[in-house]
Each structure stands twice: as structure tokens, then as C-alpha cells.
N, C-alpha and C positions, 0 to 999 in steps of 0.2 A: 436746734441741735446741729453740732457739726459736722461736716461730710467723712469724719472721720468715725464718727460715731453712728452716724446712720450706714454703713456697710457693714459688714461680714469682720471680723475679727479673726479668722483663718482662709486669708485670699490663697493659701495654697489650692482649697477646695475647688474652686473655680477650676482651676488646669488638670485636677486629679481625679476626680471624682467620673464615673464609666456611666452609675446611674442617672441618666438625662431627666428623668423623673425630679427626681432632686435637685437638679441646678434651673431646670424651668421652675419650682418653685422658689429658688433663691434670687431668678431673676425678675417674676414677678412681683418678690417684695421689694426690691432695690427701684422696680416700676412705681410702686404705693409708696415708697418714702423719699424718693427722689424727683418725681417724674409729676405725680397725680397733684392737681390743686383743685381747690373747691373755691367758686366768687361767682363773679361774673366778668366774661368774657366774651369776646370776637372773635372768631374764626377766620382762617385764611380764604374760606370759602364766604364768610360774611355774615354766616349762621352767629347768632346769639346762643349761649352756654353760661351754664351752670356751672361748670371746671374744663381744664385743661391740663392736656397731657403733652408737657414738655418733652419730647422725648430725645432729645440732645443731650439730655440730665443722664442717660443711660448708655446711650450710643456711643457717648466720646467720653465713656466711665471707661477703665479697663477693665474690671470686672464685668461691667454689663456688655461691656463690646464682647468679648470671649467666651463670655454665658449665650450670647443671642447666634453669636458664629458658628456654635457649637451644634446648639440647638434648630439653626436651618439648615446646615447643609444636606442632615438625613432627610428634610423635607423637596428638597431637589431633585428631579429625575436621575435618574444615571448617564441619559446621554445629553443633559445639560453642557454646555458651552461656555457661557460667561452668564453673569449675576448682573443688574444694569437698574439705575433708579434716576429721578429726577434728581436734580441738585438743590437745595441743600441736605435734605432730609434724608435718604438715601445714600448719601455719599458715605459717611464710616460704616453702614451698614455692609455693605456691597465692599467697601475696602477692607473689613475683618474677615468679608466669607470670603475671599478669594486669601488671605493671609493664612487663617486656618485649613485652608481647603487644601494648604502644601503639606501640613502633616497627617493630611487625612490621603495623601496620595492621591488626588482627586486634580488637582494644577486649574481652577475653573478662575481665570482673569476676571478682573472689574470692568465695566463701563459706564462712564456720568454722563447724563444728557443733560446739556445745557435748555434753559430757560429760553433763549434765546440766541440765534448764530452765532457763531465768533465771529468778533469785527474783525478778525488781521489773521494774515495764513491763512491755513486751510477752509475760513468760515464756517467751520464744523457745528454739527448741533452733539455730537457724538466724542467723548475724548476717552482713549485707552485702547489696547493692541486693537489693531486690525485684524477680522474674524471673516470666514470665507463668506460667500454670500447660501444665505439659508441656513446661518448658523442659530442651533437654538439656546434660546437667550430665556431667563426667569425675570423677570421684574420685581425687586424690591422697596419695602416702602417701610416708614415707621408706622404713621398714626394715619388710618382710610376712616375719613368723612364720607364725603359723597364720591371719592374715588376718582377724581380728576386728575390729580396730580400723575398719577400711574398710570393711567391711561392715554396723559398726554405722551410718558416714557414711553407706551406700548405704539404707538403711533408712528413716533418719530423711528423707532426701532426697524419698523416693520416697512419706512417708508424708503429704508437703511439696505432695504433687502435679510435683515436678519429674518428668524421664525419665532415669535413670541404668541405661545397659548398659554403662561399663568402668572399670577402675580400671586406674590407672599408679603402678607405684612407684619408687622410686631400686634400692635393692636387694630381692630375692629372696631370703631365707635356704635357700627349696627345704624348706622343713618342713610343707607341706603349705596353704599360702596359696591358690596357684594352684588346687590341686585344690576349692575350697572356691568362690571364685570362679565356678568352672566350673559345680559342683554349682548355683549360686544362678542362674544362665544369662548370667553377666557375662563379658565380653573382658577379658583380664588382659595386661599386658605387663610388663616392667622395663627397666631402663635396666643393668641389671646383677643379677649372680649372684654367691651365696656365693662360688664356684668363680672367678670373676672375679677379687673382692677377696683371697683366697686365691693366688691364684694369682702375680697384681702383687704383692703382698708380701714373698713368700719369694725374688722377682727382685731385689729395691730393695731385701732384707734380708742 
């Protein structure tokens, strides 16, 4: 099918629509027909699987960018700071909340942490405004495995001097992220579950 055909056929909905109720489920299917595969696969963490969830198939959608922007920022504190995730996976995430976060009168900046230093300049592990020191910072993620990837974010953050107690992801695989989180003393939430995408799937299949 093609990418024009598996979306929404009134993209105005996306930017108009008040009820979140609704556009969480519109972004949950754009997740089951764009995002979700069934095979076999590897994991960045090395785990062996059963499907995979692309989730770049939605993040650098404009529909799914706007729908998930929308849909985390009410999930953000009020005295949230900047939005901040590993690279790659994080990155349009964390650069739609702060884009939408200007219409929402809320002004909350991005920051990407690199994988590793910058080799030239500054050497930074950390790129985007400069935040005072003990600024509180959300950590976002797409798709938590076992929850490394964000926790390396929360790490280098905090090693930043910033204040990082929660991380938000799009999906939850339930492979033991949460628990992990927990252990480190961070609030964990998602916008969705293995069991979610699974679920829409096998209804729309």
C-alpha cells in the first residue's frame, strides 16, 4: 500500500481537532500501519524479536510528528525546562515538542545528546541552548526495550548539572525499561504499549 494511502485522508484533523482522545487513536494507527512489522529481527540492544517497531516511519511523518507533539506536551510538568533525548531516535521527537510547545505558549527548547563527544569545538555530549545549571529537563524516547538508550540521556544530563527525574516514551515494549527506570529513581510513563500496537493491529488486519 502506499504512504499516501495508508494515512489519514483529512490531514487537516491532525492540527484541528481539541479532542486528544482522538488523535491518540489516530496516532496509534499511523504506529500499526506505518511503524509495526512482524519477522524476525535484532534489536539494538541484541535481543532477538518477533517484529519491530520502526518508529522513524512516524516521528519524521508530519502527521505523526504533530499528533505525538501534541499529545506529550500535556504530559510534561509545568515547571519543565527543555525536552532532551539520545540521538537518533529522539531527535524529531524532542524537535516537534519544543516547535509545538510555541503555540501552546509553553517556549520549552530541545536538547540532543550525542552518542558520543564532539570531536571539534566545544567537545560537547549535549547540543542546543544553554540552560542554567539545575535546569529541569524530561527525557524523550521513541521505542524503551530495556531502557538504555534514555538512561544513558539521563546520565549525561544530569552529569550536565541539569535535574532529570522522568522519562516519556512513545512506546513501551514492557521488556523490562520501566523497571529500570524505576530502579534509577525516575518517573516513567508512555504514550503506549507493546499490547496497544498489538492489539490495533490484528483489528485493522
Amino acid at each position: 500500500m502506499s504512504y499516501s494511502a495508508e494515512v489519514s485522508s483529512n490531514p487537516n484533523i491532525w492540527a484541528t481537532t481539541t479532542d486528544l482522545t482522538t488523535l491518540r487513536q489516530k496516532l496509534l494507527d499511523l504506529f500499526c500501519r506505518l511503524a509495526y512489522q512482524e519477522g524476525d529481527f535484532v534489536l539494538s540492544s541484541g535481543q532477538q524479536s518477533s517484529y519491530y517497531i520502526n518508529g522513524k516511519q512516524v516521528t519524521l511523518d508530519p502527521q505523526g510528528a504533530l499528533a505525538m507533539a501534541r499529545l506529550l506536551l500535556p504530559m510534561l510538568p509545568q515547571n519543565t525546562q527543555a525536552v532532551a533525548g539520545l540521538t537518533l531516535g529522539a531527535d524529531p521527537i524532542v524537535s516537534a515538542v519544543s516547535v509545538v510547545s510555541v503555540y501552546e505558549n509553553r517556549l520549552i527548547p530541545a536538547l540532543i545528546i550525542r552518542k558520543e563527544a564532539k570531536g571539534h569545538g566545544t567537545m560537547a555530549y549535549i547540543e542546543g541552548p544553554s540552560l542554567p545549571q539545575g535546569a529541569k529537563v524530561v527525557v524523550l524516547e521513541d521505542v524503551v526495550t530495556t531502557g538504555q538508550s534514555a538512561l544513558k540521556a539521563v546520565e549525561r544530563l544530569q552529569a550536565a548539572g541539569y535535574t532529570v527525574d522522568r522519562v516519556i516514551s512513545l512506546i513501551d515494549r514492557l521488556q523490562g525499561g520501566g523497571e529500570l527506570y524505576e530502579s534509577a529513581g525516575l518517573q516513567f510513563e508512555a504514550l503506549f504499549t507493546i499490547e496497544d500496537l498489538q492489539k490495533h493491529y490484528r483489528e485493522i488486519n
